[in-house]
C-alpha positions in Angstrom: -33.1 8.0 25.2 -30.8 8.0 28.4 -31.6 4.9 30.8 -33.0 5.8 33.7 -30.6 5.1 37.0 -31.4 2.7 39.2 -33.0 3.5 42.9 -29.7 4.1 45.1 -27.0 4.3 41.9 -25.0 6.9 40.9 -25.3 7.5 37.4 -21.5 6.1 35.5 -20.6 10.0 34.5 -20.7 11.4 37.7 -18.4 9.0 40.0 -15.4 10.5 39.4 -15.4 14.2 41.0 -13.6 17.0 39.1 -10.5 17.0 41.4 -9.7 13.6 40.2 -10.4 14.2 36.3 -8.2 16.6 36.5 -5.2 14.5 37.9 -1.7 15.1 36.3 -1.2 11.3 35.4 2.9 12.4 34.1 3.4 14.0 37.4 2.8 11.0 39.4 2.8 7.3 38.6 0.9 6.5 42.2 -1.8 9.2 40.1 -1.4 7.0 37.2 -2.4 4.2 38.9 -5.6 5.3 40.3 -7.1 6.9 37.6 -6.6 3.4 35.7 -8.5 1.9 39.0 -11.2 4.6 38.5 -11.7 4.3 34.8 -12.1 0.3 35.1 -15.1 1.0 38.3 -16.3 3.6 36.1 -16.5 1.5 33.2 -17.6 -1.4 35.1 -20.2 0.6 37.1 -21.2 1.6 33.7 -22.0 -2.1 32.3 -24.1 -2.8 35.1 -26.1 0.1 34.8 -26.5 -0.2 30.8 -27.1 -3.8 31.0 -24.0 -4.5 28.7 -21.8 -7.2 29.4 -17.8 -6.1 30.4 -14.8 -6.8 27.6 -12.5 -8.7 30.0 -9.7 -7.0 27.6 -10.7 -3.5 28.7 -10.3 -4.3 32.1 -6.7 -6.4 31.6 -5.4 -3.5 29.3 -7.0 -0.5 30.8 -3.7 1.0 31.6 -2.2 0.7 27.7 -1.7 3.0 25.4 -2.7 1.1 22.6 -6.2 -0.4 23.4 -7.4 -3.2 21.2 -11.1 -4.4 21.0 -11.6 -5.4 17.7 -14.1 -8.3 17.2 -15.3 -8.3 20.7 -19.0 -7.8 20.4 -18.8 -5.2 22.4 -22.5 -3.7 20.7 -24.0 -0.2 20.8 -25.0 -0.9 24.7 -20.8 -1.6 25.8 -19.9 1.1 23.1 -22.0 3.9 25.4 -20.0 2.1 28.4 -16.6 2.3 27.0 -17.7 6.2 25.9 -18.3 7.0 29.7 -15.0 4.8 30.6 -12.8 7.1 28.6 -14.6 10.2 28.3 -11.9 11.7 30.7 -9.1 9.5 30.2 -5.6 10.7 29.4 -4.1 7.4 28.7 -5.3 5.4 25.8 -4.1 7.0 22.0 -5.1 4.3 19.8 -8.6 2.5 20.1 -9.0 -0.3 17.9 -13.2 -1.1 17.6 -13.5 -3.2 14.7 -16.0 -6.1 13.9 -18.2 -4.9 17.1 -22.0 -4.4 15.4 -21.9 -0.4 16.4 -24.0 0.7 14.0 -24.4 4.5 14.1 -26.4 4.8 17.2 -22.8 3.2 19.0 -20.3 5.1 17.2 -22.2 8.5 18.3 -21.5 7.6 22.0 -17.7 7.5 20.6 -18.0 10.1 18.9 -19.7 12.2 21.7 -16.6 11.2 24.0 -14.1 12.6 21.5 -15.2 16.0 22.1 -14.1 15.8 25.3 -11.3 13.6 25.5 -8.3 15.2 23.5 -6.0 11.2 24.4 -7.4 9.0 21.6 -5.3 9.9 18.5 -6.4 6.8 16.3 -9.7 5.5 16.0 -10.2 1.7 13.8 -14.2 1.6 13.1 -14.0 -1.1 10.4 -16.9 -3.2 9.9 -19.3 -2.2 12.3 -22.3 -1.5 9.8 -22.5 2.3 10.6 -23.9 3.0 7.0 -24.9 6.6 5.6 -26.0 7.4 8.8 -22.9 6.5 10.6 -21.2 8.1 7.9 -22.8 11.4 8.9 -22.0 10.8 12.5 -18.1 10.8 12.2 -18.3 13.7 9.7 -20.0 16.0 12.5 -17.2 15.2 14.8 -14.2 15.6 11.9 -15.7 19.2 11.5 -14.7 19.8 15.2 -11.9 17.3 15.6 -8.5 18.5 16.9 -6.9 15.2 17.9 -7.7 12.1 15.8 -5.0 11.9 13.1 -5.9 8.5 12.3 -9.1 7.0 11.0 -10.2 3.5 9.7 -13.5 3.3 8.3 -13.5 0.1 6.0 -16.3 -2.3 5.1 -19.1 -0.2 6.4 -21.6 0.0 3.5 -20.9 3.8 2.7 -22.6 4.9 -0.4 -22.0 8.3 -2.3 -24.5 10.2 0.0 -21.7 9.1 2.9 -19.1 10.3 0.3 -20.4 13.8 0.2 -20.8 14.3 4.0 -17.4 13.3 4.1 -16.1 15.2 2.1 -17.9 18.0 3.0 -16.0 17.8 7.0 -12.6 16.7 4.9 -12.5 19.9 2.3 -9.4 22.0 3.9 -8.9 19.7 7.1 -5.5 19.1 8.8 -5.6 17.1 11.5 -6.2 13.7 9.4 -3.6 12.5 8.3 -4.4 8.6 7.6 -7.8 7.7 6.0 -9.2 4.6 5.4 -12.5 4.0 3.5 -11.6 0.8 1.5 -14.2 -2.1 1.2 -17.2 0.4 0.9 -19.9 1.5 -1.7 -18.8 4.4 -3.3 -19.8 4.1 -7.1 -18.1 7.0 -9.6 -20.2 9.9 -8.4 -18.9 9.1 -4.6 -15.3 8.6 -6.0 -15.1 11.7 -7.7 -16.7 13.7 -4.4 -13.8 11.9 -2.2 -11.1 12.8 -5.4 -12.4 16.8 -5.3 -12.2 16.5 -1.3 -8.8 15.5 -1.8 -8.0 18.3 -3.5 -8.5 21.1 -0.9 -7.5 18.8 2.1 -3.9 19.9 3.5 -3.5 17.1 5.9 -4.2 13.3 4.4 -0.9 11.9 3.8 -2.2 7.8 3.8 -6.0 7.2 1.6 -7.2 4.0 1.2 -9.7 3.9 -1.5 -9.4 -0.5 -2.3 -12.6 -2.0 -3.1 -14.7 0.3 -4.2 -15.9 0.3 -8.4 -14.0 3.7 -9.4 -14.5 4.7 -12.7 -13.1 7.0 -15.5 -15.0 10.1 -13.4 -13.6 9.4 -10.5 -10.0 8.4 -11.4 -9.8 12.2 -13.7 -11.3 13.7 -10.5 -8.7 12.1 -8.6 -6.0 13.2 -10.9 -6.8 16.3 -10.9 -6.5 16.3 -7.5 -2.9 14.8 -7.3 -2.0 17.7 -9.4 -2.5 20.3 -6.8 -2.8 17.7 -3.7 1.1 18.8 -2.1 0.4 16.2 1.3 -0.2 12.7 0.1 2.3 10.2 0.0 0.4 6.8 -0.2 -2.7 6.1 -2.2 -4.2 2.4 -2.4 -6.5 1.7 -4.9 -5.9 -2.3 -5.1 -9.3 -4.1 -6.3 -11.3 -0.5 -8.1 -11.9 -2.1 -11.5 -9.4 0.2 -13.2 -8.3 0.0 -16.7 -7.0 1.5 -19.7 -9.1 5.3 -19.6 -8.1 5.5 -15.8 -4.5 4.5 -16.0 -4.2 7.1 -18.9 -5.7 10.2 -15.9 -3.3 8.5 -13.1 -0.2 8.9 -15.7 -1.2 12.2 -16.3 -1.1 12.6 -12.5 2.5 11.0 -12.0 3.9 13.7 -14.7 3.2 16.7 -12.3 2.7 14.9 -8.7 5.8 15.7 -6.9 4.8 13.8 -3.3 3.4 10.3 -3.8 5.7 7.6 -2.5 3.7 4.8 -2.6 0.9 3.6 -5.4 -1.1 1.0 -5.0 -2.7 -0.2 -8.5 -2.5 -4.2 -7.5 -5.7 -6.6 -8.4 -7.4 -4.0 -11.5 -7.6 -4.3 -15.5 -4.7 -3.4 -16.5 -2.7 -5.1 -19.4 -0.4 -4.0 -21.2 -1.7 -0.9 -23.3 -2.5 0.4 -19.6 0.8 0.4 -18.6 2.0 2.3 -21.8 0.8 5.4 -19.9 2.0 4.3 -16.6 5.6 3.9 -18.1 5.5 7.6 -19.5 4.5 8.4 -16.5 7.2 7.1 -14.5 9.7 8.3 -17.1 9.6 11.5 -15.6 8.4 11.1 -11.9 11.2 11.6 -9.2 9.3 10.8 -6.0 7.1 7.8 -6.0 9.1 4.8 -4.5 6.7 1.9 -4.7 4.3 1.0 -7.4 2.3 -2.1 -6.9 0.6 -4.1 -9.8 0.2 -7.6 -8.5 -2.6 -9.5 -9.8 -3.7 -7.4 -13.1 -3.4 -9.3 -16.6 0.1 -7.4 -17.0 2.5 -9.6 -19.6 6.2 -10.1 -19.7 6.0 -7.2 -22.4 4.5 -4.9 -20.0 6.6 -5.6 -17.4 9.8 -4.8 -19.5 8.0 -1.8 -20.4 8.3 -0.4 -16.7 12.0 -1.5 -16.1 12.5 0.2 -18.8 11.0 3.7 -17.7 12.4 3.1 -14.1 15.8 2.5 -16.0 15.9 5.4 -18.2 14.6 7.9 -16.0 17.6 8.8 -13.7 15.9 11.1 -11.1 13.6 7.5 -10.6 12.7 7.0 -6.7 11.7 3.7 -7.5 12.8 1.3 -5.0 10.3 -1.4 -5.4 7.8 -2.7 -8.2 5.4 -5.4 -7.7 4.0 -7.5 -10.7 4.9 -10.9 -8.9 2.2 -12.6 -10.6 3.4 -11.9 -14.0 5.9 -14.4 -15.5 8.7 -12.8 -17.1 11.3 -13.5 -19.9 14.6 -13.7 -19.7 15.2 -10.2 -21.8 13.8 -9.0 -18.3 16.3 -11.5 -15.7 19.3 -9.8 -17.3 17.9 -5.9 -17.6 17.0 -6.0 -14.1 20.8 -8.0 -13.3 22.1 -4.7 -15.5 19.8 -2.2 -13.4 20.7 -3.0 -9.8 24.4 -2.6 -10.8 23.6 1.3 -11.1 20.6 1.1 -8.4 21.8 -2.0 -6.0 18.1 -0.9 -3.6 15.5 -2.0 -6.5 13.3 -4.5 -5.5 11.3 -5.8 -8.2 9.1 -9.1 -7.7 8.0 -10.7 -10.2 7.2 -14.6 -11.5 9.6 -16.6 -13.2 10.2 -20.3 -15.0 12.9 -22.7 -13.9 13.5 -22.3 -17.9 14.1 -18.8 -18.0 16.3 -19.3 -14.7 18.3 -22.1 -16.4 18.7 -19.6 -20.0 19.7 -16.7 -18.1 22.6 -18.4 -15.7 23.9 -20.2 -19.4 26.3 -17.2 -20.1 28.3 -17.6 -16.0 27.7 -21.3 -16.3 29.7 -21.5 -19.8 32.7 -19.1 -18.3 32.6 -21.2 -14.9 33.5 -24.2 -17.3 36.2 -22.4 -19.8 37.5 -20.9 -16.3 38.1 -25.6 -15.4 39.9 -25.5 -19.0 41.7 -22.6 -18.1 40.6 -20.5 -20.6 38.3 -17.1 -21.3 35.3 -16.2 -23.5 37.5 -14.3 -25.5 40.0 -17.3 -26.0 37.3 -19.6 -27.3 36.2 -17.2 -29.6 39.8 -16.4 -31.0 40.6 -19.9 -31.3 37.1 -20.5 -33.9 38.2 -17.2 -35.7 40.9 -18.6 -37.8 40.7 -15.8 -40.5 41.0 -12.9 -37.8 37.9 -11.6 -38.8 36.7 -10.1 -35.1 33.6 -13.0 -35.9 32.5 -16.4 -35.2 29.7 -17.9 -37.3 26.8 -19.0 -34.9 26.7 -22.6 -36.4 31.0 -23.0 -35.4 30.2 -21.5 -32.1 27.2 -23.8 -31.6 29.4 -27.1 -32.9 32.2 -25.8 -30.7 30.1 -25.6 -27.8 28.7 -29.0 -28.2 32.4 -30.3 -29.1 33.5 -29.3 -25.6 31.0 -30.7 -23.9 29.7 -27.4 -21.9 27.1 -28.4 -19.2 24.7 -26.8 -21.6 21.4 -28.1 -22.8 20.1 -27.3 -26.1 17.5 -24.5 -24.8 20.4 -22.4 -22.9 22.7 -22.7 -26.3 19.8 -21.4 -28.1 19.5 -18.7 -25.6 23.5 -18.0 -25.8 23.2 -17.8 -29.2 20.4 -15.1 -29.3 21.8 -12.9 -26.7 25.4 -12.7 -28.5 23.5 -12.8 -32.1 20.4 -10.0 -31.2 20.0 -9.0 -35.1 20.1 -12.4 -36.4 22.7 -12.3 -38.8 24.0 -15.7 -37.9 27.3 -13.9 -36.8 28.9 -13.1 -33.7 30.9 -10.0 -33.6 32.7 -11.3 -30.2 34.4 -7.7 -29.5 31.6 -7.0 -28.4 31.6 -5.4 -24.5 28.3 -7.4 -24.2 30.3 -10.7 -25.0 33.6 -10.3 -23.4 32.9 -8.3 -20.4 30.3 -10.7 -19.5 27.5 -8.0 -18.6 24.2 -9.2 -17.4 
């Protein structure tokens, strides 16, 4: 219900007349300048009437383009205020409003001034406990919106009845184009909903789905939709309780998908059989560029797995993998030395022992100490192969080592000795390219 005015008080909407809403604030900086004074007694004539209490910020950066508010407590009561401030304003595109307790009955004062002013571009309404309700009060102004491309609605209790009435304003939208509903409620039947919504939407090119419990439903739903989806590029889906079943749909998806650039898996279930799929995936996939796995139960053996794919697929777009919390081996250190020869961009990060360091640096430390003696790999080897045989056996080349007195310990020999002797035959065939060209 509208507060009455006061006795003697113009009502906040109807101080500025029509000839100065309709100022042209590029013609004229002097123009500029006043309606920034005008919004600032509007919104301040505004507080005093609504009994809310002015954002100091509001009034220092009233003149920005980039207004930020978040965590102010600015309330339902300085939410209406700040409506009536901007309603006409031509000057502020981004409006950050998060951590302000506007519940619904705030964010339709918001959403009221949005159909009027055609400025604000992105809106950030993160955790501000608008719930279903709130839910349904955005979606009525997405099915009109012309002007917001930008939308952060984390962290504000949606369930899957807020799901559908999104969805519902999203299906064939393109004005959107960056969505953020991580941190929310959505359970499988709201997660598939969002997935099918994704499907007809020809606008969305950033969704942020982290934190809520996806499940096989919702992740086929969603695969489906990156099948025909031909406008989103990054997808986050960090923290969703994913495994095996729903890594098998999202490989599925990376087969056909020819837009993704940027997948955000980090902090789910999945080990090592997940990322079989993943890896098939990316075998043949020529767009995505960043794949993120950090924090899932991912071993040394699945990570391998993935250089792999990246390696073998040459139409890759992979420019950077995360799985820096698994520790990998040393098979691993030298594939990825041997990939950024051909691809110098990949940036892989990833976890690894001092050991594993130490092992793989054994092979340039060992030539960086024939190179003192003046001599080469090759040399060393010929010298041990007194019958000309092309071999060395790995116990002479071990006692030869040792004879030297190579700045080796025992676990890099043991490491030299595997990577020149892979079939364990106890015999090194040191022709080999491997061996005398030094490739790592």
């Amino acid at each position: 219900m509208e507060k009455q005015t006061k006795e003697g008080e113009e009502k906040p909407s109807e101080l500025l007349s029509n000839e100065e809403r309709d100022m042209d604030l590029e013609a004229d900086d002097a123009a500029a300048e006043t309606a920034t004074s005008l919004r600032a007694e509007v919104y301040l004539k505004a507080c005093r009437w609504l009994g809310a209490a002015p954002v100091s910020s509001f009034l220092r950066d009233s003149g920005a383009a980039a207004l930020n508010l978040n965590s102010y407590g600015v309330g339902r009561l300085g939410a209406e205020a700040l409506a009536l401030a901007l309603k006409h304003d031509c000057v502020v595109a981004h409006l950050e409003l998060e951590d302000n307790g506007l519940d619904a009955d705030g964010t339709r004062c918001l959403m009221k001034m949005l159909q009027e002013n055609n400025t604000v571009r992105s809106l950030n309404l993160s955790n501000n406990h608008l719930g279903p309700r709130g839910a349904g009060v955005v979606s009525k102004m997405l099915s009109d919106n012309y002007n917001v491309t930008s939308l952060k609605l984390s962290g504000n209790n949606f369930d899957d009845s807020a799901a559908k009435c999104l969805s519902e304003a999203l299906k064939g939208d393109f004005v959107v184009k960056e969505l953020d509903l991580s941190n929310n409620s959505f359970s499988e039947a709201g997660g598939e909903l969002l997935a099918q919504m994704l499907g007809s939407n020809m606008g969305i090119e950033l969704l942020n789905l982290s934190w809520n419990p996806f499940r096989l439903g919702a992740a086929a739903a969603l695969s489906a939709a990156l099948k025909v989806n031909s406008t989103l590029t990054r997808l986050r889906l960090s923290h969703c309780g994913l495994g095996r079943a729903e890594a098998q749909s999202l490989a599925q998806a990376l087969k056909q998908n020819s837009t993704l650039a940027l997948l955000d898996l980090s902090w789910n279930c999945l080990d090592d059989p997940a990322v079989a799929p993943l890896c098939q995936g990316l075998s043949t996939n020529g767009t995505l560029g960043v794949l993120k796995l950090c924090g899932n139960p991912v071993t040394s053996l699945g990570a391998l797995a993935l250089l792999r794919a990246v390696k073998a697929n040459t139409n890759s777009a992979v420019e950077e993998l995360d799985i820096s919390n698994v520790f990998v081996c040393e098979t691993f250190v030298e594939l990825l030395r041997e990939v950024r020869c051909q691809r110098p961009s990949l940036n892989v990060h990833y976890s690894v022992l001092s050991s594993v360091t130490r092992n793989t640096s054994a092979l340039n430390t060992f030539k960086e100490f024939l190179k003192e003696r003046s001599e080469t790999l090759a040399s060393f080897f010929q010298a041990l192969d007194e019958g000309k045989t092309l071999t060395v056996s790995t116990s002479d080349f071990r006692r030869a080592v040792k004879e030297v007195k190579a700045p080796l310990d025992e676990q890099q020999l043991d490491w030299l000795v595997r990577r020149f002797d892979k079939n364990c035959t106890a015999t090194i065939k040191y022709r080999s390219v491997r061996v005398l060209g030094g490739h790592s």
